[in-house]
C-alpha positions as CSV (number, residue, x, y, z in Angstrom):
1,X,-21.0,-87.7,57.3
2,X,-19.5,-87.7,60.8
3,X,-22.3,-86.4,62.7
4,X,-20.8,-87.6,65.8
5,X,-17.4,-85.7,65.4
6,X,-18.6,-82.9,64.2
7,X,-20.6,-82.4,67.4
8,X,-17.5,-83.4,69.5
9,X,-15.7,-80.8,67.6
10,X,-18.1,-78.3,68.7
11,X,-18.2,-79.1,72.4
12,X,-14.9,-78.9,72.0
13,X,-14.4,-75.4,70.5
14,X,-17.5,-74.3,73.0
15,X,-15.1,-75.7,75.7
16,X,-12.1,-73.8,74.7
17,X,-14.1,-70.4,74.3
18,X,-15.2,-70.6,77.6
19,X,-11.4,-71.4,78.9
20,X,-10.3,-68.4,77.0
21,X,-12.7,-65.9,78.5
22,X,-11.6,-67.4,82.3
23,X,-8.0,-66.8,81.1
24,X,-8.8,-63.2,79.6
25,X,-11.0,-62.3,82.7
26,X,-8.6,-63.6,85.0
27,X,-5.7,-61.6,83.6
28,X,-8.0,-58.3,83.6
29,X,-8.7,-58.8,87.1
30,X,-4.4,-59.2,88.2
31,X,-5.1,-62.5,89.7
32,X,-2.0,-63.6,91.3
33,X,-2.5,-67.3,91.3
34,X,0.1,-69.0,93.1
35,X,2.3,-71.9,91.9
36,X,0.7,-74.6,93.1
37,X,-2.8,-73.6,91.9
38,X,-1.1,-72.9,88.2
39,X,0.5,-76.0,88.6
40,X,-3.3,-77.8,89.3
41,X,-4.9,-76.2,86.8
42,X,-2.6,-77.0,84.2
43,X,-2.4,-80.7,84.9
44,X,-6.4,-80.9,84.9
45,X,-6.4,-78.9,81.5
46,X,-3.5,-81.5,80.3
47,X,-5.9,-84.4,81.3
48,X,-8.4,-82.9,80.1
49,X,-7.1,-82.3,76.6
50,X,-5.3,-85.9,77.0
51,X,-9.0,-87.3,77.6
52,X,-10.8,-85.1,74.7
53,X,-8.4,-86.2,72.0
54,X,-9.4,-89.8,73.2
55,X,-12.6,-88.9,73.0
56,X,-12.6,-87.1,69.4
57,X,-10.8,-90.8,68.3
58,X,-13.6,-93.0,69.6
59,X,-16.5,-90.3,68.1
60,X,-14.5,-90.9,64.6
61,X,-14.4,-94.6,65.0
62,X,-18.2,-94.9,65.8
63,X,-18.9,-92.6,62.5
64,X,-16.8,-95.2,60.3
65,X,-18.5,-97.9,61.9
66,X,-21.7,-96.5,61.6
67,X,-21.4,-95.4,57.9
68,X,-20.0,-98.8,57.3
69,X,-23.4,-100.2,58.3
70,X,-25.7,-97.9,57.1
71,X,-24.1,-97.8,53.6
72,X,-26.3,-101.3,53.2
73,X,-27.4,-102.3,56.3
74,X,-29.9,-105.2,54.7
75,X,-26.9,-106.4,52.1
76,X,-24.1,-107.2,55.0
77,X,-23.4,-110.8,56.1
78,X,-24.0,-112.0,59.3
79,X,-20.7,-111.9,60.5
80,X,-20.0,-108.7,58.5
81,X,-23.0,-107.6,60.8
82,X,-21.5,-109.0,63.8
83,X,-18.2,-107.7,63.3
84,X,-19.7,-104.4,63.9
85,X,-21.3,-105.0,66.6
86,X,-18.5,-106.2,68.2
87,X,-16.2,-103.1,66.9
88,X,-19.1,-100.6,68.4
89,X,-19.3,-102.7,72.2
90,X,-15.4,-102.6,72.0
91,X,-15.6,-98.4,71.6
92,X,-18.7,-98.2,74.3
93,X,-16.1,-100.2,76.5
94,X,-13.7,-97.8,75.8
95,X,-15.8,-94.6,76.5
96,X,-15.7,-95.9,80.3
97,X,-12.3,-94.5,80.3
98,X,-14.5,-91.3,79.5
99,X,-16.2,-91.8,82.4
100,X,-13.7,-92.4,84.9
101,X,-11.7,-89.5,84.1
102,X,-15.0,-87.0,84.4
103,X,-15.2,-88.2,87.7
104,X,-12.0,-87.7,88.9
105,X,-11.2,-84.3,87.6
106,X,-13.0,-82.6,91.1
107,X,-10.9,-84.4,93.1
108,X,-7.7,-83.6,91.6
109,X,-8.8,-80.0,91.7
110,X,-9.9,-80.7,95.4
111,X,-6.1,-81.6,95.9
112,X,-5.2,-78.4,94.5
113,X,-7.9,-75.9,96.8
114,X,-6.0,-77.7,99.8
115,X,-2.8,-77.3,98.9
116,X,-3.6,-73.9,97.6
117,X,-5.2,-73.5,101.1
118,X,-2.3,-74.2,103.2
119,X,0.1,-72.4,100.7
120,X,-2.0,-69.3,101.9
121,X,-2.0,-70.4,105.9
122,X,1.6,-70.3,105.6
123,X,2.7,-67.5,103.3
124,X,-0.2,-65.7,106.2
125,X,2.8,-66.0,108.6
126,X,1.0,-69.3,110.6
127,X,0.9,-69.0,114.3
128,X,4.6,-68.7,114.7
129,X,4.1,-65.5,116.4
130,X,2.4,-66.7,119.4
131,X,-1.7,-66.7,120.2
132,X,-1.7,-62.7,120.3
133,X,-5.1,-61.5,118.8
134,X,-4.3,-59.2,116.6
135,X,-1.6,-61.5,115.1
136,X,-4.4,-64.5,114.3
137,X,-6.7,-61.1,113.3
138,X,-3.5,-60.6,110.6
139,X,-3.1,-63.9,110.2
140,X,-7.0,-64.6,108.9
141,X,-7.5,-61.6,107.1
142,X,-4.0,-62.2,105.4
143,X,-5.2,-65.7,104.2
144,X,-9.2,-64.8,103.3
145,X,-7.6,-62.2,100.8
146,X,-6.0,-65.8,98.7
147,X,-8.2,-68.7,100.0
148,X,-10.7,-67.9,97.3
149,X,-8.1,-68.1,94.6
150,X,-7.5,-71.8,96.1
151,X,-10.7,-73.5,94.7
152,X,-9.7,-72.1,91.3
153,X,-8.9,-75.8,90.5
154,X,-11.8,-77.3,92.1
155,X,-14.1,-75.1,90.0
156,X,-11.5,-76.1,86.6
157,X,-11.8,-79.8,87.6
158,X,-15.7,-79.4,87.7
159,X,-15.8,-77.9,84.8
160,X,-13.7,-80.4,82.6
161,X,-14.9,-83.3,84.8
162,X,-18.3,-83.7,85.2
163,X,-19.8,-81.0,82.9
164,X,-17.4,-81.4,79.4
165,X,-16.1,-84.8,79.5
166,X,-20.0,-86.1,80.9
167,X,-21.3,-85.0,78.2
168,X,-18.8,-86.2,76.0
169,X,-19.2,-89.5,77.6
170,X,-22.8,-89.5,77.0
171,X,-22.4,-88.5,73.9
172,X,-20.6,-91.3,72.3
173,X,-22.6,-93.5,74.7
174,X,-25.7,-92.4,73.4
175,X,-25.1,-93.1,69.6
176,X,-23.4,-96.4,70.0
177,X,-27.0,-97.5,72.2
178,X,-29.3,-96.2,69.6
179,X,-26.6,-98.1,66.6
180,X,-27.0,-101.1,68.5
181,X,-31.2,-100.9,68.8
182,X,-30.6,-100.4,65.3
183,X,-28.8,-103.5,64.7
184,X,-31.5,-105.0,66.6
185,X,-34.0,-104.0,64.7
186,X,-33.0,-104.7,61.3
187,X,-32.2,-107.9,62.3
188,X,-35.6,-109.2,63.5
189,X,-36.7,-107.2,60.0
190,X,-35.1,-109.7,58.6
191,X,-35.8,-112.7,60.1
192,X,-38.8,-112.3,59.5
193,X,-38.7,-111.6,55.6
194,X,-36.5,-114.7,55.5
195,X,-39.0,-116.3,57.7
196,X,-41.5,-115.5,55.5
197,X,-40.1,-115.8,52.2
198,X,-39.9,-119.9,53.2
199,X,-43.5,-120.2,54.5
């Protein structure tokens, strides 16, 4: 059984219910989110899916692995034994890829707040018109009705960073340590029969 996959595939489906109630609730509220910001958002959710597919291949590939050893875990050769070991520190390598992109999901989403940001300062009208008070008072409150809307991809980066594809990372991380104890394990299990089957 793929235990692993199966609970990717549920962070997974949690992950996309969560992104379809922000899309519903944002389209019930008229958010007009400007090009920029769409254009953020959508590359973090393209990384993001980019990453989970990655992730969702490495969660399959552990599960083979794993039901490879644990078909007969006392039967297998030594090098049949260390050919999975090597197979699972090759995937827990790979899951670093996991990591990186979690933590560098805020910052493309950081991008986006201050481009979004300066977007807003100029479609406010900028201080073209001089230092008059009342135009900076236009100017400001022109921009604070928007500037919220510009960490829209910093809050869409946290979220697929650091909170989805974390725990994803962990995860995967996770079962391939506790496989590897495993291995461990068995193997001083069996030394020791061996050891004492001579004596």
């Amino acid at each position: 059984m793929k235990k692993l996959f199966l609970k990717w595939c549920l962070t997974t489906l949690v992950t996309f219910a969560v992104a379809f109630i922000a899309i519903v609730f944002a389209r019930e509220q008229s958010l007009q989110l400007s090009p920029i910001i769409k254009i953020m958002v959508g590359l973090i959710a393209a990384v993001y899916l980019v990453a989970a597919g990655y992730c969702g291949k490495l969660c399959w590939r552990t599960d083979k692995a794993l039901e490879d050893f644990d078909k007969n875990p006392l039967s297998l050769s030594p090098e049949a034994r260390e050919k999975i070991r090597k197979y699972l520190r090759k995937i827990q390598h790979k899951t670093d890829h996991l990591s990186f992109t979690a933590n560098w999901l805020p910052y493309i989403g950081m991008f986006g707040a201050v481009a979004g940001i300066t977007v807003f300062l100029e479609g406010a009208g900028g201080l073209r018109g001089g230092v008059d008070v009342t135009h900076i008072k236009e100017i400001m409150s022109n921009a604070m009705s928007g500037i919220g809307l510009a960490f829209i991809p910093t809050l869409t980066g946290i979220f697929f960073g650091p909170i989805i594809l974390s725990w994803q990372h962990h995860m995967v991380e996770h079962e391939i340590e506790y496989a590897l104890k495993d291995f461990r394990r068995d193997e001083n299990t069996s030394a020791r029969r061996d050891s004492e089957n001579k004596g």
